[in-house]
C-alpha positions in Angstrom: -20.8 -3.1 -28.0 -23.0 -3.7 -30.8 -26.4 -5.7 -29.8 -27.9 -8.6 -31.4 -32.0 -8.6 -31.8 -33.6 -11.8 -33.0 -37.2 -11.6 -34.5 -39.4 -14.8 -34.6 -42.7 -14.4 -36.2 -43.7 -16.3 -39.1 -45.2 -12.9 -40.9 -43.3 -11.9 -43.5 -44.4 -8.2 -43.4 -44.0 -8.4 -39.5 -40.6 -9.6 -39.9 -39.4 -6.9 -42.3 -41.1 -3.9 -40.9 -40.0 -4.8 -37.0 -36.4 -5.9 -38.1 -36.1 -2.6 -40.6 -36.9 -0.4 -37.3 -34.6 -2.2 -34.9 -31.8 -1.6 -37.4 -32.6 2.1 -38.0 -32.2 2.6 -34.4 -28.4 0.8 -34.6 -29.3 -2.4 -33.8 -28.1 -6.0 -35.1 -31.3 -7.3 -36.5 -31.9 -11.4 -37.1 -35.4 -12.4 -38.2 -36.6 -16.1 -38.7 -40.1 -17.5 -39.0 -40.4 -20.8 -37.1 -38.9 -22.6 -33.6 -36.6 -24.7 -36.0 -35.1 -21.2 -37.3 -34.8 -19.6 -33.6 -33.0 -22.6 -32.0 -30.7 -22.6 -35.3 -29.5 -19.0 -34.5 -29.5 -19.4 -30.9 -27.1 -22.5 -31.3 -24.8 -20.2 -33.0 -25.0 -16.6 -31.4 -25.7 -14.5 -28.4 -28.6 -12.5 -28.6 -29.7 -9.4 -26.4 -33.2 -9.3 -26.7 -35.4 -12.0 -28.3 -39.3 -11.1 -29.9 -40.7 -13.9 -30.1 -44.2 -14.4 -31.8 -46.9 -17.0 -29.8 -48.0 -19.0 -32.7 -45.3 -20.1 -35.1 -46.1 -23.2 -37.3 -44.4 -25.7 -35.4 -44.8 -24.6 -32.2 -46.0 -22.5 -29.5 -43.9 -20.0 -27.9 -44.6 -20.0 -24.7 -43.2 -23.3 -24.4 -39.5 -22.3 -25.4 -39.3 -19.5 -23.1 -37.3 -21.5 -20.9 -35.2 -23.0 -23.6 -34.2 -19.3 -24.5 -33.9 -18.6 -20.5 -31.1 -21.5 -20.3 -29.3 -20.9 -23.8 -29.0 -17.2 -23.8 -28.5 -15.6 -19.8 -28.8 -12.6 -19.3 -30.9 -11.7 -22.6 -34.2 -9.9 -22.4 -37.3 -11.5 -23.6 -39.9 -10.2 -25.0 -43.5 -12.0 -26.5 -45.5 -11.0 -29.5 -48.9 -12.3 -30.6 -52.0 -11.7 -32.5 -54.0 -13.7 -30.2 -53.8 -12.5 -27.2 -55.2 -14.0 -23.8 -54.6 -12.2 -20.7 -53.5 -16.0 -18.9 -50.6 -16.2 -22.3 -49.4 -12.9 -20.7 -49.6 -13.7 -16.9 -47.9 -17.2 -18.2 -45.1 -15.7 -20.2 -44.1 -13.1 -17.7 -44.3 -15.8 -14.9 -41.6 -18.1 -16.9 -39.4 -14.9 -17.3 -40.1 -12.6 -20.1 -39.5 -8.9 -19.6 -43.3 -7.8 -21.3 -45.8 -9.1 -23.6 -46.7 -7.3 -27.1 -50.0 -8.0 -28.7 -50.6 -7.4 -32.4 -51.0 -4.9 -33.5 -48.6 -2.4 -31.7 -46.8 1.0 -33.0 -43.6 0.8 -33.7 -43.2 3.6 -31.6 -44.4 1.1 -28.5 -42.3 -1.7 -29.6 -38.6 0.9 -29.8 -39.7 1.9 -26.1 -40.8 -1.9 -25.1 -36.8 -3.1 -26.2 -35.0 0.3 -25.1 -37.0 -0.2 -21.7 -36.1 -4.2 -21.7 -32.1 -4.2 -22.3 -31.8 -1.3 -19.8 -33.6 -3.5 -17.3 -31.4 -6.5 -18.0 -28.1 -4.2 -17.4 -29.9 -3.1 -14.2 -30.6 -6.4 -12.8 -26.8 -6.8 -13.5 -26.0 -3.8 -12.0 -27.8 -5.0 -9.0 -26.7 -8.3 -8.2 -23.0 -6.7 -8.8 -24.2 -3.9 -5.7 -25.7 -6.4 -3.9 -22.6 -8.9 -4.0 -20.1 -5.9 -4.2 -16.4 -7.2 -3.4 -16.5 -5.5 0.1 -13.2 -5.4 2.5 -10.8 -2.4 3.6 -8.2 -4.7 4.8 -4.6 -4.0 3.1 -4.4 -7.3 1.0 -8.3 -6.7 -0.1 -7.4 -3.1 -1.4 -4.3 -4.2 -3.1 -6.8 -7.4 -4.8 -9.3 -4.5 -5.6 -6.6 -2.5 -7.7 -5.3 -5.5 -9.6 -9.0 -5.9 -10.5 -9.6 -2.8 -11.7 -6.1 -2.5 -13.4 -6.6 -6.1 -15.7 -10.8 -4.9 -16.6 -10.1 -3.3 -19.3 -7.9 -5.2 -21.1 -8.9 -8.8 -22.6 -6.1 -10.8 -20.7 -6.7 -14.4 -19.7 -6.9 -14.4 -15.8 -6.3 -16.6 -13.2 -7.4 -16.4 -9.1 -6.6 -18.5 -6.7 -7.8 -18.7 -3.0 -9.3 -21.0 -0.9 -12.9 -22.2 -0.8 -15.2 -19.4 0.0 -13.4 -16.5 -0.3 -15.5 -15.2 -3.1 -13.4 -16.2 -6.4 -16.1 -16.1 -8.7 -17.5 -12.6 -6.8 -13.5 -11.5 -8.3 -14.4 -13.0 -11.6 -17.9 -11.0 -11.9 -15.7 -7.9 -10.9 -14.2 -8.4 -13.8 -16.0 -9.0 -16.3 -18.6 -5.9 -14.9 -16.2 -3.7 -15.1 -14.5 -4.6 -18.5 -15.6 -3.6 -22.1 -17.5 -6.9 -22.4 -19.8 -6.1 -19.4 -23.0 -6.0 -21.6 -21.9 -9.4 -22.9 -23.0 -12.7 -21.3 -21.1 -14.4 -18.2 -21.1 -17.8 -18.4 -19.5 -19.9 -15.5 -18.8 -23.8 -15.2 -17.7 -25.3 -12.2 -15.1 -28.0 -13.4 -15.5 -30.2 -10.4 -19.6 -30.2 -10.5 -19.6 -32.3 -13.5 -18.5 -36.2 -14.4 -15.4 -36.2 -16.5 -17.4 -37.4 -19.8 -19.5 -34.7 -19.4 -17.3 -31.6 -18.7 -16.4 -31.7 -22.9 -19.9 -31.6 -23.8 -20.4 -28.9 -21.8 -17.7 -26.5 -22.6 -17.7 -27.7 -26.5 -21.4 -28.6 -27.1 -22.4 -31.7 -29.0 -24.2 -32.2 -32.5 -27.4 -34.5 -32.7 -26.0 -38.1 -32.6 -22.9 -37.3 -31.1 -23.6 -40.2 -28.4 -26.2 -42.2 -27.6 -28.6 -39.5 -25.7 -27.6 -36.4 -28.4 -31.0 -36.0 -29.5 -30.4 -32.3 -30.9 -27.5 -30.0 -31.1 -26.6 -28.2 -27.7 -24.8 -25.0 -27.5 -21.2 -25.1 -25.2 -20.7 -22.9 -22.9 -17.3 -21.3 -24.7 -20.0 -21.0 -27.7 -22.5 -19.1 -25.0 -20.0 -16.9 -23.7 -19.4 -15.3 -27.3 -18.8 -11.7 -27.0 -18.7 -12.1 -23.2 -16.6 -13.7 -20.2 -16.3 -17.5 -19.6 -15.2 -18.5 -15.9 -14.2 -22.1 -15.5 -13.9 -22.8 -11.8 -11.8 -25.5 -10.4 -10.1 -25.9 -13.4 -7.4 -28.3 -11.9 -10.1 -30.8 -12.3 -10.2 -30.9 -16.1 -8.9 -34.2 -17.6 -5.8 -33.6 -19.4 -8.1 -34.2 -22.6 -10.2 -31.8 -22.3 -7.1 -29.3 -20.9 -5.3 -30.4 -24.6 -8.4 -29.0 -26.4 -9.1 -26.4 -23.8 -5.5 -24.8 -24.9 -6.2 -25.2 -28.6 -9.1 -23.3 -28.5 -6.8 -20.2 -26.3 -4.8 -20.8 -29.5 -7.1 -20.5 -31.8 -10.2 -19.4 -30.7 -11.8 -21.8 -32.6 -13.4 -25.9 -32.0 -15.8 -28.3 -32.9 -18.8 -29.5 -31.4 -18.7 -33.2 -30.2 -19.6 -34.9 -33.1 -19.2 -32.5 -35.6 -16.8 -31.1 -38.0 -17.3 -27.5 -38.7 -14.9 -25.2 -37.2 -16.8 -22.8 -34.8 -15.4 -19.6 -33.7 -15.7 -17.4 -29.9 -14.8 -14.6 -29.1 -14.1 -14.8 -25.0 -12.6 -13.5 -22.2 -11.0 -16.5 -20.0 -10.9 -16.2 -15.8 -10.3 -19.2 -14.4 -10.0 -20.5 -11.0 -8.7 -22.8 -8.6 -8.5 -23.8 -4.7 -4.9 -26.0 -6.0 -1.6 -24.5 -6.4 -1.7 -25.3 -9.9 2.5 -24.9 -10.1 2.3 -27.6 -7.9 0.0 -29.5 -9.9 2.3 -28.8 -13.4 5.4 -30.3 -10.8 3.1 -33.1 -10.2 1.9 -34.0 -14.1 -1.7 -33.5 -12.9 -2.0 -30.1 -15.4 -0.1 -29.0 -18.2 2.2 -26.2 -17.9 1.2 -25.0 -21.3 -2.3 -24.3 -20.4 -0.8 -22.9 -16.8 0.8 -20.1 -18.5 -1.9 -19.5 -21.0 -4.6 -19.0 -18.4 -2.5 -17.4 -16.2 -1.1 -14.3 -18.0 -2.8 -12.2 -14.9 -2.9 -13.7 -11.6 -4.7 -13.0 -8.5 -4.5 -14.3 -5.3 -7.8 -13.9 -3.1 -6.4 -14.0 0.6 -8.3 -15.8 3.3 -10.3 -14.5 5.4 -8.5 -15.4 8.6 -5.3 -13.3 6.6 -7.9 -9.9 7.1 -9.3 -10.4 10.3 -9.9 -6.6 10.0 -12.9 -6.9 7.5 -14.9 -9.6 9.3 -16.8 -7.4 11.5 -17.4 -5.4 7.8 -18.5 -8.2 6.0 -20.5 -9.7 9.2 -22.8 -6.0 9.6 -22.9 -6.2 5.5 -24.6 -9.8 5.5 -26.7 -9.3 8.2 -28.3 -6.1 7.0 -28.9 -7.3 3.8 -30.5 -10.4 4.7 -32.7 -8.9 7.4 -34.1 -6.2 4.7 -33.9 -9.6 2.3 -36.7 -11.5 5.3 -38.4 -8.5 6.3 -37.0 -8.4 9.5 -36.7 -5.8 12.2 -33.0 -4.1 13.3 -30.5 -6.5 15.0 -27.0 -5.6 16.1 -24.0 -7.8 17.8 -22.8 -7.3 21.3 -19.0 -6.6 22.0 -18.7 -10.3 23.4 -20.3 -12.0 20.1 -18.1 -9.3 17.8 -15.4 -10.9 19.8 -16.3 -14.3 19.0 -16.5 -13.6 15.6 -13.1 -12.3 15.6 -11.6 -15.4 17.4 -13.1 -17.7 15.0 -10.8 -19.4 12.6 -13.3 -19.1 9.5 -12.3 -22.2 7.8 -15.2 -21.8 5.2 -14.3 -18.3 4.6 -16.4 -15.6 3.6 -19.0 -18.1 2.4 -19.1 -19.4 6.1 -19.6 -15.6 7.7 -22.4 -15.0 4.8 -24.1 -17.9 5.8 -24.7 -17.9 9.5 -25.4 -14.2 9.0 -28.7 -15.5 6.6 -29.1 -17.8 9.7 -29.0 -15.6 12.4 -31.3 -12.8 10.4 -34.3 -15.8 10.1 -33.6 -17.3 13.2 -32.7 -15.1 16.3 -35.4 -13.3 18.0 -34.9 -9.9 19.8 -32.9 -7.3 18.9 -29.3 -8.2 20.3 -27.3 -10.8 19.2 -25.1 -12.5 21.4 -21.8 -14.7 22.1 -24.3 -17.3 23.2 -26.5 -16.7 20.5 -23.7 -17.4 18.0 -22.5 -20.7 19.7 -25.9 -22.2 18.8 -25.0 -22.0 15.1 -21.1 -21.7 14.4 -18.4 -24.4 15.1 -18.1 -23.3 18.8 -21.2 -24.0 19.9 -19.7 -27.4 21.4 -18.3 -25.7 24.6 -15.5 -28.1 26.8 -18.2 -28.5 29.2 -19.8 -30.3 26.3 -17.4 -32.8 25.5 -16.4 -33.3 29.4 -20.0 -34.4 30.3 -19.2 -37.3 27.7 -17.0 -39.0 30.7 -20.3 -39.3 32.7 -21.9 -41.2 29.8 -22.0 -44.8 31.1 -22.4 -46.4 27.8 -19.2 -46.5 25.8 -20.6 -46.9 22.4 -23.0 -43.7 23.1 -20.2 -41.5 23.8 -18.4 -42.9 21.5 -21.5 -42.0 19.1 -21.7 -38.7 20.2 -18.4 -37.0 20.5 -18.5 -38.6 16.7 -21.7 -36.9 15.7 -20.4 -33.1 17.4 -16.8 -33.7 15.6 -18.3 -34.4 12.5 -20.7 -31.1 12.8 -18.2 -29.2 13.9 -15.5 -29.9 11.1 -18.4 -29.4 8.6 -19.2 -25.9 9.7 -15.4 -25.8 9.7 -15.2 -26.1 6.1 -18.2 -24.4 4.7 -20.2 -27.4 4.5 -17.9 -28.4 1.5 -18.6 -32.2 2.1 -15.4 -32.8 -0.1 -12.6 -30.7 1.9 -14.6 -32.0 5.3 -13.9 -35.6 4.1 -9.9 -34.9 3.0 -9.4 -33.3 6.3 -10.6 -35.5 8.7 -9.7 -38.4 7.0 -12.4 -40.4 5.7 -13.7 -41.3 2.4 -16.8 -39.1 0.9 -19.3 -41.9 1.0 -18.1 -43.1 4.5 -19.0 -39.3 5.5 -22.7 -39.1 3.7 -23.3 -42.2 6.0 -22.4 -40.8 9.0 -24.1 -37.3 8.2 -27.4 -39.6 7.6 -26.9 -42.2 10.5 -27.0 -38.6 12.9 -29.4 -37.1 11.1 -26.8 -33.8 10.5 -28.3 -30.9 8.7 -25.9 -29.6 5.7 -26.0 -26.0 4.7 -26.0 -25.3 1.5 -22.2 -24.2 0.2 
């Protein structure tokens, strides 16, 4: 894959000499000698690697390094100046570029500064792929891991469905890792996270004036994932609006911007997601069947993790070892009674559940051997019978009344993952009578 360098320094001979090396060496070279020009390309393009000069004329650098953070993921940075100050460079490197250049450097320096950057970048990838590696031996998990590798390589629209928790963006990363867009960007959008009027401006991006608060163009995420993968979770919960101009752009490969008129092009890989049986939802008019077989060309069902009760224990050692190296904390191992306990528990929150008490028990639990009892202290059985039974001895009926409420409502909620939503639908209350309740009894919510 051929990767794109932008240059922004507002010396002409700087310019010319840095962008005719990068190019000698194969790269895609872009130069531009002000703020104005950067945020022009990066509103259009992907770029790899970024040198960007301190002082441009109408600006300072410094303070865009976030900007370029947020707009281009995954791209390495890397700060050029004339007038350097040791604080620029602690300050730049602090906000997230890769190294600071000052002026003036050999070329020789600058060719080993990039090479050294964008291998660093695809290491960090590499990384966070080891370090959330699609783990499980189970049959269903083996057959999941062979689809994966089978639709990587080609550029076919994919859909996986599972319930929540049970790692369908993890598949999606998978994916796009191993495919031939892996030193592309990945850009994700969860569908549900977002207010309906703002789910179009994120996927299409917006010119300046497009509404009221459009102070400057912004950059969709369909634009962002150019050359890349774009993973649209929960994509039941797309208005059929934006699904209609969703499928157009599958069609085409091409939109506008809110507000604008020229045609923009993308070149993406689609994986989508959902927790819904979207057939149902085509039977029900709540998605269009059109878009249901575009997205859908390769499909992927992530089991639960109750379906492979043989890669529990697995994942449970996995999480627990990485987040005591993680804390800095000493060897712990389960018992046969709390490896049992693991095994009997119905896992309603999935593997996002199992990773999160393991975090809890590496921070938490002192000594070296964790057991049943210790468990029952922070997953959904830690209510025992006897719990509940002493509630008959309470002699005020409103208490009891109160508390079985307060233990249901914890329970149901480590149940589900902490997924505040889903805990609501299935105990059968409305999403702001269940904030109130998690406030009036002062319940701690993990994050999902």
């Amino acid at each position: 894959m051929e990767v794109s360098i932008l240059v922004v320094d507002d010396e002409r001979s700087v310019r010319e000499t840095i962008g005719g090396i990068l190019q000698d060496e194969g790269y895609r070279v872009f130069t531009t000698d002000s703020i104005k020009g950067m945020k022009n390309y990066v509103e259009r393009q992907y770029f790899h690697c970024v040198l960007l000069d301190l002082w441009l004329p109408d600006g300072n650098g410094l303070e865009y390094i976030s900007y370029l953070k947020e707009k281009l993921p995954g791209c390495a940075l890397i700060v050029i100046t004339g007038h350097g100050k040791s604080e620029h460079a602690v300050r730049a490197i602090k906000e997230g570029a890769y190294d600071f250049l000052e002026k003036p450097f050999s070329m020789d320096r600058l060719l080993i500064t990039v090479d050294k950057a964008l291998k660093e970048t695809i290491r960090l990838r590499k990384e966070l792929e080891e370090k959330d590696q699609l783990l499980g031996e189970s049959k269903v998990m083996l057959q999941v891991k062979d689809l994966i590798h089978k639709v990587a390589k080609t550029d076919a629209n994919v859909l996986v469905i599972g319930e929540s928790g049970t790692g369908k963006e993890l598949v999606a990363r998978n994916i796009h890792a191993l495919s031939n867009r892996a030193e592309g960007p990945f850009v994700d959008i969860n569908c549900a996270g977002l207010p309906e009027d703002l789910v179009e401006a994120e996927l299409f991006g917006y010119e300046k004036g497009a509404f009221t608060s459009a102070s400057q163009r912004k950059l969709g995420k369909i634009e962002l994932a150019h050359g890349g993968t774009l993973f649209l979770d929960e994509i039941s919960e797309l208005s059929q609006r934006a699904q209609a101009k969703l499928l157009r752009v599958l069609e085409t490969k091409e939109f506008t911007r809110l507000g604008g008129t020229q045609l923009v092009k993308s070149d993406f890989r689609l994986i989508c997601a959902s927790n819904k049986d979207l057939l149902q939802e085509v039977k029900e008019g709540r998605f269009r069947e059109d878009l249901y077989h575009r997205i859908s060309t390769f499909l992927i069902n992530l089991p639960p993790l109750r379906e492979r009760g043989e890669d529990i224990l697995l994942l449970a050692e996995h999480f627990l070892s990485f987040y005591l190296r993680k804390y800095g904390k000493g060897e712990k191992y389960l018992s046969e009674e709390a490896k049992e306990l693991l095994l009997s528990y119905p896992w309603k929150g999935n593997v996002r559940e199992l990773k999160n008490l393991m975090e809890r028990l590496a921070i938490l639990h002192e000594g070296t051997q964790i057991r049943e009892r210790d468990l029952r202290h922070l997953i959904g059985f830690q209510h025992t019978v006897e719990d509940i039974n002493s509630l008959l001895f309470e002699t005020d009926l409103k208490r009891a009344k109160q508390e079985f409420e307060r233990i249901f409502i914890e329970r149901k909620l480590r149940e589900y993952g902490y997924d505040l939503k889903k805990t609501s639908e299935a105990i059968g209350i409305d999403l702001s009578n269940l904030y109130r309740k998690i406030k009036q009894y002062h319940i701690e919510v993990e994050s999902p």
